[in-house]
Short mmCIF file of the C-alpha atoms (twelve columns), coordinates in Angstrom:
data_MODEL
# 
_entry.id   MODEL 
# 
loop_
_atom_site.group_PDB 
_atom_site.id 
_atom_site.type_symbol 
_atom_site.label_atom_id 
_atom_site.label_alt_id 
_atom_site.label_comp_id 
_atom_site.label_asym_id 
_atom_site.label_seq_id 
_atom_site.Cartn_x 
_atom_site.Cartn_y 
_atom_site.Cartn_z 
_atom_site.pdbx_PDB_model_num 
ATOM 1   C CA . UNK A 1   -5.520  -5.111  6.330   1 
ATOM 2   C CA . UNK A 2   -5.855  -2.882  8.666   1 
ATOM 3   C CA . UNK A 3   -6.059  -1.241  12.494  1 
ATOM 4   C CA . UNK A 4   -6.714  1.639   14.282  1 
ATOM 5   C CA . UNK A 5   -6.387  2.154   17.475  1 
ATOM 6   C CA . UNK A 6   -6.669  5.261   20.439  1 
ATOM 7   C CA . UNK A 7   -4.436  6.569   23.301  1 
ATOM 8   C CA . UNK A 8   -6.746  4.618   25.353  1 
ATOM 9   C CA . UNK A 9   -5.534  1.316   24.243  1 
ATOM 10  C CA . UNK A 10  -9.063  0.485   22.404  1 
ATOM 11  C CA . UNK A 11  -9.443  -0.270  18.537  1 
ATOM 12  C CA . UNK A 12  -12.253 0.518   16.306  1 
ATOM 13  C CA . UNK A 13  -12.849 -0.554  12.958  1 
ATOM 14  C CA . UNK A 14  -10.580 1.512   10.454  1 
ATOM 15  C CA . UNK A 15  -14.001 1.348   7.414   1 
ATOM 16  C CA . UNK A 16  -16.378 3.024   10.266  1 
ATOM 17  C CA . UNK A 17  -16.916 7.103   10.336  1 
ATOM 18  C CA . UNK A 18  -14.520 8.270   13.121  1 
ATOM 19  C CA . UNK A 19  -13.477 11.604  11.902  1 
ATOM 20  C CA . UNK A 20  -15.922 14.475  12.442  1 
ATOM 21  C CA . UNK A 21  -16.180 16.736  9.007   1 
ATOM 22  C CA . UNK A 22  -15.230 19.995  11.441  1 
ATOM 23  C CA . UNK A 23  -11.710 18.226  12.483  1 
ATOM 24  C CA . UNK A 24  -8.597  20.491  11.672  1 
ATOM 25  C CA . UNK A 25  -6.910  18.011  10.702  1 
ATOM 26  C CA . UNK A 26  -9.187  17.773  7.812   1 
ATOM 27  C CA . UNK A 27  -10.240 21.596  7.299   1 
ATOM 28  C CA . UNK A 28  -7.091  22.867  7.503   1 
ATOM 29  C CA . UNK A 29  -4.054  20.334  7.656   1 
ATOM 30  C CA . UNK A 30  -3.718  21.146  11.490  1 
ATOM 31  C CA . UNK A 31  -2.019  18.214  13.365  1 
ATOM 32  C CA . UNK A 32  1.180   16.212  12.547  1 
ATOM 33  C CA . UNK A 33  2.074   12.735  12.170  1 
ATOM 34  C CA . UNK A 34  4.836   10.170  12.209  1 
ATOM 35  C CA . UNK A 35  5.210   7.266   10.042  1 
ATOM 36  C CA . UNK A 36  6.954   4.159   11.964  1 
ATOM 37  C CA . UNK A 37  8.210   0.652   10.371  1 
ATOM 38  C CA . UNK A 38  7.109   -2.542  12.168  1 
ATOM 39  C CA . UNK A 39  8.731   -5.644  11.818  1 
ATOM 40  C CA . UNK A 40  7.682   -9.166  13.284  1 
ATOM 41  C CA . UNK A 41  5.456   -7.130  15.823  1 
ATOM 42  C CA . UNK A 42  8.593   -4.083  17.026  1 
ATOM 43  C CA . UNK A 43  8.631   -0.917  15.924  1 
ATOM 44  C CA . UNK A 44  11.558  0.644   14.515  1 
ATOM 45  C CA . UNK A 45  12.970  3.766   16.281  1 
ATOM 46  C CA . UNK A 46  9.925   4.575   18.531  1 
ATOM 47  C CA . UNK A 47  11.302  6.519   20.918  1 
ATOM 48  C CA . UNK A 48  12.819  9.039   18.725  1 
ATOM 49  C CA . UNK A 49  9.410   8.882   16.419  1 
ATOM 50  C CA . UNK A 50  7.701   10.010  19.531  1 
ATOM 51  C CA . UNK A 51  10.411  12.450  20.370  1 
ATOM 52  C CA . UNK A 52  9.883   14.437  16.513  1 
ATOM 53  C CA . UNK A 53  6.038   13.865  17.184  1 
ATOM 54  C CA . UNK A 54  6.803   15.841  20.766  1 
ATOM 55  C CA . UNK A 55  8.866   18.135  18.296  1 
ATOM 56  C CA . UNK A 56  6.488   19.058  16.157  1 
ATOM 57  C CA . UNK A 57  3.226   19.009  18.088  1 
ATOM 58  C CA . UNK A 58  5.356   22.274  20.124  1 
ATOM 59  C CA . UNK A 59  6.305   23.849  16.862  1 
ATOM 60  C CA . UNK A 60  2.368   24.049  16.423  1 
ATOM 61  C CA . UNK A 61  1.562   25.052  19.631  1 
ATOM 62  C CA . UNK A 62  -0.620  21.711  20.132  1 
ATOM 63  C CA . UNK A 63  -1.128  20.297  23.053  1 
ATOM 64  C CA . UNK A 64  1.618   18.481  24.532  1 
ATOM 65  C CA . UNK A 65  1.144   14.714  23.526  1 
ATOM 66  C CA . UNK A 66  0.093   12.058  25.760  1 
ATOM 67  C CA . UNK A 67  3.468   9.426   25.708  1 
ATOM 68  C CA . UNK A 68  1.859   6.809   27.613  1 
ATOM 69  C CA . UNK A 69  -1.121  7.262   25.347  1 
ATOM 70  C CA . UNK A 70  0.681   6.589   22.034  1 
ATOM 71  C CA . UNK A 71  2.745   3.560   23.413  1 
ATOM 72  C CA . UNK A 72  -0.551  2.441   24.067  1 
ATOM 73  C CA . UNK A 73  -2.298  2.860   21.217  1 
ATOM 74  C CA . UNK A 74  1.287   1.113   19.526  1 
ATOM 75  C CA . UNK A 75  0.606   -1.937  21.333  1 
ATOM 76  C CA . UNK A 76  -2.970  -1.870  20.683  1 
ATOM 77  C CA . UNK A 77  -2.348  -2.042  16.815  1 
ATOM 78  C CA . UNK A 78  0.612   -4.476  16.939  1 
ATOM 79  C CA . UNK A 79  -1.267  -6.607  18.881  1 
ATOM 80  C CA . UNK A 80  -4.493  -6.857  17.118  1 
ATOM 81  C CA . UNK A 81  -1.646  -7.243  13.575  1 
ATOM 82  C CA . UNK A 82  -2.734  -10.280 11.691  1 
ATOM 83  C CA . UNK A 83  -1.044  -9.259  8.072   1 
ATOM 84  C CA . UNK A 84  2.224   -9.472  6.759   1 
ATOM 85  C CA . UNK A 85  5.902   -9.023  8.993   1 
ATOM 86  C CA . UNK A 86  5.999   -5.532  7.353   1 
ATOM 87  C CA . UNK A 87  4.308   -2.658  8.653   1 
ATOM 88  C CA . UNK A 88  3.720   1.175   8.678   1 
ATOM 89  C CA . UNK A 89  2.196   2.256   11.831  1 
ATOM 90  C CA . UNK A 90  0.797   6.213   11.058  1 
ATOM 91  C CA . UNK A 91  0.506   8.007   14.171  1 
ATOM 92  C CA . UNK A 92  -1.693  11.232  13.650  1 
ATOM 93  C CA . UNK A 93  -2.564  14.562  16.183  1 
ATOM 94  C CA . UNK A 94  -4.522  16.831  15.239  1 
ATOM 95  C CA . UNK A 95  -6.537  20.256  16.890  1 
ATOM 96  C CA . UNK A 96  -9.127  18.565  16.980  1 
ATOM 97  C CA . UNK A 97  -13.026 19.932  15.739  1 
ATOM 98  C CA . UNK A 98  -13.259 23.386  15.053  1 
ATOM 99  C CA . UNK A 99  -16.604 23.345  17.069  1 
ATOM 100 C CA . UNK A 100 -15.315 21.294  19.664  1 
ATOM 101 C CA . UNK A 101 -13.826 21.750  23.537  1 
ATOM 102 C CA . UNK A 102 -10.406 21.650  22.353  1 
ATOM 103 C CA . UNK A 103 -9.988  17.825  23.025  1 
ATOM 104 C CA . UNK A 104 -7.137  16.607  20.201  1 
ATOM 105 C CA . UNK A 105 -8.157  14.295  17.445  1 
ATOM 106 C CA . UNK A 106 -5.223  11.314  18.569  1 
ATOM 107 C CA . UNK A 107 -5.094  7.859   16.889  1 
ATOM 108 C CA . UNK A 108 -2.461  4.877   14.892  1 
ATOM 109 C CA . UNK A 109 -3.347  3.268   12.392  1 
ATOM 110 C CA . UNK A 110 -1.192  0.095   10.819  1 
ATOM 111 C CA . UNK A 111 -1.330  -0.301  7.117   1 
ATOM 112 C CA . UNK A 112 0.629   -2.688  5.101   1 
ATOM 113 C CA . UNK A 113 3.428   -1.196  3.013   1 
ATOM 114 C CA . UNK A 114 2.738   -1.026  -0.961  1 
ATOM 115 C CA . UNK A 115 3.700   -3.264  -3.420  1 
ATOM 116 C CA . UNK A 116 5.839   -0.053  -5.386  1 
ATOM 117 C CA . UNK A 117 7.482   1.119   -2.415  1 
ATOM 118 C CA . UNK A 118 8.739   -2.450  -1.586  1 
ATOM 119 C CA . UNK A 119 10.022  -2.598  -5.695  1 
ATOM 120 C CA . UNK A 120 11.584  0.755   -4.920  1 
ATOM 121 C CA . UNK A 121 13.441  -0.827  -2.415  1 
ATOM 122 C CA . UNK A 122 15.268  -3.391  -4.704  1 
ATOM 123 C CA . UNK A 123 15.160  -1.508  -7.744  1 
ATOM 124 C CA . UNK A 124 15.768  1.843   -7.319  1 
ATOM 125 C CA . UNK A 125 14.464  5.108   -8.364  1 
ATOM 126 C CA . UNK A 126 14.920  7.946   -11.173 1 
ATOM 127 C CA . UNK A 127 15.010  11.176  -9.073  1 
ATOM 128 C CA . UNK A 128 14.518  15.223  -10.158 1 
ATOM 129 C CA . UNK A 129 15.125  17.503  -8.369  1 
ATOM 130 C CA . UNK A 130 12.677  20.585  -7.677  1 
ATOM 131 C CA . UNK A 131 13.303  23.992  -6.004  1 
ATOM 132 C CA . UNK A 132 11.253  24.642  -2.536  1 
ATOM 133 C CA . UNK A 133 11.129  27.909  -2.439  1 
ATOM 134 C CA . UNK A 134 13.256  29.095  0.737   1 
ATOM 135 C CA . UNK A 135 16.597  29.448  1.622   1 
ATOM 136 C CA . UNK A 136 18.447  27.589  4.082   1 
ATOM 137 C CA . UNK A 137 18.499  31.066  6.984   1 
ATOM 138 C CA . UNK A 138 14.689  31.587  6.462   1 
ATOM 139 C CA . UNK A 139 13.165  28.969  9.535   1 
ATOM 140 C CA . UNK A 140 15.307  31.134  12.197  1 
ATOM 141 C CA . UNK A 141 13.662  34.387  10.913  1 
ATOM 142 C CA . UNK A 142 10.083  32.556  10.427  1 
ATOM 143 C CA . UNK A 143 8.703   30.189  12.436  1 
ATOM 144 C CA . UNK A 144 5.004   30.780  11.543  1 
ATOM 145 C CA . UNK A 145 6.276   28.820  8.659   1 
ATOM 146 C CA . UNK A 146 6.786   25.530  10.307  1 
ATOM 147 C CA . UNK A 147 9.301   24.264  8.416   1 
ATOM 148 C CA . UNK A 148 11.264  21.255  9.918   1 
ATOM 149 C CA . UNK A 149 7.471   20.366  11.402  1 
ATOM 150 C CA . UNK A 150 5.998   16.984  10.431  1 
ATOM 151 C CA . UNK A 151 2.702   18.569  9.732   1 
ATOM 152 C CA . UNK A 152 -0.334  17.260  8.227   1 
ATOM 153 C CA . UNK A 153 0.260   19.622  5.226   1 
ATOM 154 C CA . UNK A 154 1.653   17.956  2.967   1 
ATOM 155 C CA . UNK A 155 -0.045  19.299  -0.332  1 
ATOM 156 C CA . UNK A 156 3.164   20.650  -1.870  1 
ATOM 157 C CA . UNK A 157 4.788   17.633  -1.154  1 
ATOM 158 C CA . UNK A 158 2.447   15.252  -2.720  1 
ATOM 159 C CA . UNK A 159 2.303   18.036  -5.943  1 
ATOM 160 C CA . UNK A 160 6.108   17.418  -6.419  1 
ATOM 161 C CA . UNK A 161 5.485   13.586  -6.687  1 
ATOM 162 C CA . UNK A 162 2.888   14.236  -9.118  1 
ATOM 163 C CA . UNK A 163 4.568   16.219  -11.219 1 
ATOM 164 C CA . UNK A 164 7.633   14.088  -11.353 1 
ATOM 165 C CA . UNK A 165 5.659   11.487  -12.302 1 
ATOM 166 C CA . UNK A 166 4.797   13.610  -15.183 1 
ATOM 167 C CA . UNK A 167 8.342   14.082  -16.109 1 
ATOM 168 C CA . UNK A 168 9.235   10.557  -16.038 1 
ATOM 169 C CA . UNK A 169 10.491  10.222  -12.166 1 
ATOM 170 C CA . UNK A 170 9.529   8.478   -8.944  1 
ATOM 171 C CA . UNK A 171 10.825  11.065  -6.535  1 
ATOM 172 C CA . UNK A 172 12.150  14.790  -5.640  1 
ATOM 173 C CA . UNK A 173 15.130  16.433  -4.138  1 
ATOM 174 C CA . UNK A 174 13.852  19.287  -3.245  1 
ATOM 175 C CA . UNK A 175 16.565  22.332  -3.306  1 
ATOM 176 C CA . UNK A 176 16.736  25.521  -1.294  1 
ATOM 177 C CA . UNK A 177 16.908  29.455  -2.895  1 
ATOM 178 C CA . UNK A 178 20.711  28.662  -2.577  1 
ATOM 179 C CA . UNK A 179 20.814  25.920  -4.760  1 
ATOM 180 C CA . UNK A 180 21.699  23.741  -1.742  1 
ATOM 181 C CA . UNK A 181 19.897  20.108  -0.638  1 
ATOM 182 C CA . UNK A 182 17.115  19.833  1.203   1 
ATOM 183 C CA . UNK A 183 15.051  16.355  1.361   1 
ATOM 184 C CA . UNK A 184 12.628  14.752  -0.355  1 
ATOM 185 C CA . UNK A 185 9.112   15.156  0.019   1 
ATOM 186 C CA . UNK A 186 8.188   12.110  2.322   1 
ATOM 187 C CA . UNK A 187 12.389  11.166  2.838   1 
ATOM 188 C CA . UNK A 188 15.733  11.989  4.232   1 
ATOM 189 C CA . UNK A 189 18.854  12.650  1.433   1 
ATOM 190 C CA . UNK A 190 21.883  10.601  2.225   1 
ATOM 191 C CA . UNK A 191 25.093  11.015  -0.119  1 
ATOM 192 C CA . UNK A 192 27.745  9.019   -0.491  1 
ATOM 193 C CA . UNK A 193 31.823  10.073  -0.812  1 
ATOM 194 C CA . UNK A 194 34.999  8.584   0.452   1 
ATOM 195 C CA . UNK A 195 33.973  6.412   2.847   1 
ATOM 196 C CA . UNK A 196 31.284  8.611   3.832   1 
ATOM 197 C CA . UNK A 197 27.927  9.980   4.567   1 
ATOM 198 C CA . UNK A 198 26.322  13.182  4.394   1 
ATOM 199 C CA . UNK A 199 23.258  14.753  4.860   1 
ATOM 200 C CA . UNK A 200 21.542  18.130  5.336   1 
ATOM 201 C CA . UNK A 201 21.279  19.531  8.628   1 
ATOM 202 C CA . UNK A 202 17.341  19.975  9.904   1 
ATOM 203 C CA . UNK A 203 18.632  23.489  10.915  1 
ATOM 204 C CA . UNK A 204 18.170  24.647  7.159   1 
ATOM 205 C CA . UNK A 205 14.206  23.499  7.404   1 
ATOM 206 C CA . UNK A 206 14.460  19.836  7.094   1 
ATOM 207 C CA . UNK A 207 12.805  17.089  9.351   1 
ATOM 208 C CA . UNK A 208 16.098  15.206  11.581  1 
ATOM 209 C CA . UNK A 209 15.711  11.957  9.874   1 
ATOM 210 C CA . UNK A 210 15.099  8.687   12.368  1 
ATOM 211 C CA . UNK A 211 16.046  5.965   9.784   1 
ATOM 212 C CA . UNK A 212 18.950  8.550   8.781   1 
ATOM 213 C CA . UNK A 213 19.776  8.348   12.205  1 
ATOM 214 C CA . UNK A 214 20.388  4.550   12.646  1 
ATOM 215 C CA . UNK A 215 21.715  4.225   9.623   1 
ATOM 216 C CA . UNK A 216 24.478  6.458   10.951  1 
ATOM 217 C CA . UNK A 217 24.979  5.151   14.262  1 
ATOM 218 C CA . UNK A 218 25.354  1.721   12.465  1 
ATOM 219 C CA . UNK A 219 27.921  2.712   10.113  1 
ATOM 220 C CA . UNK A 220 30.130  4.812   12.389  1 
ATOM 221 C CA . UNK A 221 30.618  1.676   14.435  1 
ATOM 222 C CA . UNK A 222 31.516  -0.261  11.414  1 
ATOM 223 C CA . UNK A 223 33.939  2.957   11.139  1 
ATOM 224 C CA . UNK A 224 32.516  5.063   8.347   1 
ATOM 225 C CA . UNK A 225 32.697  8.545   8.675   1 
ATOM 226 C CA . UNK A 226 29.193  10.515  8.891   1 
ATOM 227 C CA . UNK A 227 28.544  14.352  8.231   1 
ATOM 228 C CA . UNK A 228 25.808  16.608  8.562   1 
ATOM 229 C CA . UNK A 229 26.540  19.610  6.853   1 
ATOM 230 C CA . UNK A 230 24.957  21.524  3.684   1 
ATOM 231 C CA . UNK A 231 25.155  19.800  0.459   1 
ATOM 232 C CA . UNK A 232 25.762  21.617  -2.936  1 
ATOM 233 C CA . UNK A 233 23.373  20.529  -5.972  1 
ATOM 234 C CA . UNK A 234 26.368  20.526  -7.965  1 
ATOM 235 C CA . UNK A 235 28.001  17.586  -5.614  1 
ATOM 236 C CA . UNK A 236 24.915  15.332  -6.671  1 
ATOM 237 C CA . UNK A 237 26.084  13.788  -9.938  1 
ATOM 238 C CA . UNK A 238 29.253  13.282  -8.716  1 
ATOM 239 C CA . UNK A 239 28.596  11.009  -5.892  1 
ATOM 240 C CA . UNK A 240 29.584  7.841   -5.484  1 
ATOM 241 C CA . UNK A 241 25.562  6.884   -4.312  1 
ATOM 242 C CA . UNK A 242 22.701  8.956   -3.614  1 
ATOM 243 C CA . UNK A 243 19.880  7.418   -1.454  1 
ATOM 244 C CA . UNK A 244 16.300  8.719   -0.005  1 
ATOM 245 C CA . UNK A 245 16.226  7.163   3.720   1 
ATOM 246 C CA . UNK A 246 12.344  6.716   5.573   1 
ATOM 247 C CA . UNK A 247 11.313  4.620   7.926   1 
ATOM 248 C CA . UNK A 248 8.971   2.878   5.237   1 
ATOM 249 C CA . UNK A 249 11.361  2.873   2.148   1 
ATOM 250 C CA . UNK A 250 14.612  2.230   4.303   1 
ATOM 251 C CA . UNK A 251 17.231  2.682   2.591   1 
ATOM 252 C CA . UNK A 252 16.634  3.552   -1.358  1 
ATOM 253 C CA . UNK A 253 18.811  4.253   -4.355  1 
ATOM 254 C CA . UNK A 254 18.487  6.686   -6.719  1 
ATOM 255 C CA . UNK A 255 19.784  5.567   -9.877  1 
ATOM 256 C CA . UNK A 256 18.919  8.366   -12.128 1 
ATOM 257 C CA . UNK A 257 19.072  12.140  -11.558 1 
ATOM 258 C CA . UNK A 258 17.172  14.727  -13.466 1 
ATOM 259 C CA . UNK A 259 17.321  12.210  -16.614 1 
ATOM 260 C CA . UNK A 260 21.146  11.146  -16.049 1 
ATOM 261 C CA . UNK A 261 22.240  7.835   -15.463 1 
ATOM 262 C CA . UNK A 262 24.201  7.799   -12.326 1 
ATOM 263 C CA . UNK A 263 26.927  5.695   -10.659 1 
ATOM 264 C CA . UNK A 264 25.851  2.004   -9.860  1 
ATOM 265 C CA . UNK A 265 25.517  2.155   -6.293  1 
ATOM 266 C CA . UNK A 266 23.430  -1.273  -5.828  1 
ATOM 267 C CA . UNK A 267 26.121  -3.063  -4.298  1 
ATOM 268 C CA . UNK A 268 26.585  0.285   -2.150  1 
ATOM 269 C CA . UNK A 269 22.714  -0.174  -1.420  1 
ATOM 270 C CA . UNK A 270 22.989  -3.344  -0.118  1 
ATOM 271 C CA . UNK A 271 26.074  -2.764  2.207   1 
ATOM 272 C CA . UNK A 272 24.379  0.464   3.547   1 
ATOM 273 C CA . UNK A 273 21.041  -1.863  4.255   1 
ATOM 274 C CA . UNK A 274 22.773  -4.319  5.790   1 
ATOM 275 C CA . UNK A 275 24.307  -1.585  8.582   1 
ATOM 276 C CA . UNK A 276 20.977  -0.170  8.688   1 
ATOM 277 C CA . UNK A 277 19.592  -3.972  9.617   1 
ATOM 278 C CA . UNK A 278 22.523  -4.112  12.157  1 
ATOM 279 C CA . UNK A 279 20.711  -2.136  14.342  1 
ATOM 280 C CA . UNK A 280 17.998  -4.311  14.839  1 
# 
């Protein structure tokens, strides 16, 4: 199943020709998105999902998006939700048509979550990890780049999966120049030491995580420490859990790293899932 909805508060049906072939979106990746989790009818984290979409939308130099609009269109699709208690609600801007007044393209569409990513969830993933390309200074010395945007590009990202499922993988950890951590290509990296977690900062490139967020909010007031700070590729292996954090996979393990077992962390998984459910 199914629904789309516009900033307007209507719905249309998601199998009918909306998009013009001239959109930018299309032509040339030029719009962003954000992906948010819906459970029993509430979305997870909406405010801050509309604060990244704000975020990014500037980074691009669109046009500033319409709040009121988008909480709209949110209600529109939860309401008109007949499917499971799970779902990913895609939120998506783009330019617009090439040929057009300069009116965005603006709509959300709900989608059930897949059958693999829910598996993923309980069962964990085998993990590579694959360099990006950039080191961690280069976003303050080129913004043209967009890195740290939630853009509608995500070609390179959707390559990496590919080719890791070549080699026998699930997922990426993408790496920086450096050899330090970056993210994964649709997820945020949390690791696990001492009683704590760490992630990247988004100042090196990265998107600021929302579900990375909670998580850590949740587990500093069940009095876990929490650090965001660079991460060495060499600190990987020796965790005591690694885990790629989305709003749509929650909160995953990665069991196996560039062909090596790792730590069992499942019991870890489950205590960091139940924190992350705390918030809600």
């Amino acid at each position: 199943m199914r629904v789309l909805a516009f900033l307007d508060g209507t719905t249309a049906d998601p199998e009918a020709p909306l998009l013009r072939v001239d959109d930018l979106g299309l032509l040339r990746g030029d719009g962003v998105f954000e992906t948010i989790l819906v459970i029993d009818g509430k979305p997870r984290e909406l405010g801050p999902h509309l604060d990244r979409l704000d975020r990014s939308a500037a980074m691009l130099e669109l046009p500033e998006p319409d709040r009121a609009g988008w909480e709209r269109a949110v209600d529109a699709v939860i309401n008109n939700w007949t499917g499971g208690r799970d779902m990913a609600l895609k939120l998506v801007l783009t330019r617009g048509n090439e040929f057009g007044d300069g009116t965005p393209t603006a709509f959300a569409m709900g989608m059930p979550i897949s059958e693999k990513v829910l598996k993923q969830r309980t069962e964990g993933i085998a993990a590579i990890t694959l360099e990006r390309g950039f080191e961690p200074g280069l976003p303050q010395r080129a913004p043209w780049l967009l890195l740290g945007a939630k853009s509608l590009s995500y070609a390179v990202n959707m390559a990496a999966v590919r080719y890791a499922a070549r080699e026998g993988a699930d997922d990426v950890i993408f790496t920086a120049a450096d050899g330090s951590v970056l993210e994964g290509p649709t997820s945020t990296l949390v690791l696990v030491r001492d009683h704590t977690l760490v992630t990247p900062p988004p100042t090196i490139g990265i998107l600021p995580g929302t579900t990375q967020a909670a998580l850590f909010r949740a587990a500093e007031r069940a009095g876990w420490s929490v650090k965001i700070e660079p991460i060495p590729s060499a600190d990987l292996t020796d965790a005591e859990g690694l885990f790629l954090i989305s709003s749509v996979r929650c909160v995953t393990r990665i069991h196996t790293l560039d062909g090596k077992q790792l730590k069992d962390s499942s019991a870890l998984q489950r205590e960091l899932t139940a924190l992350y459910e705390s918030e809600y």
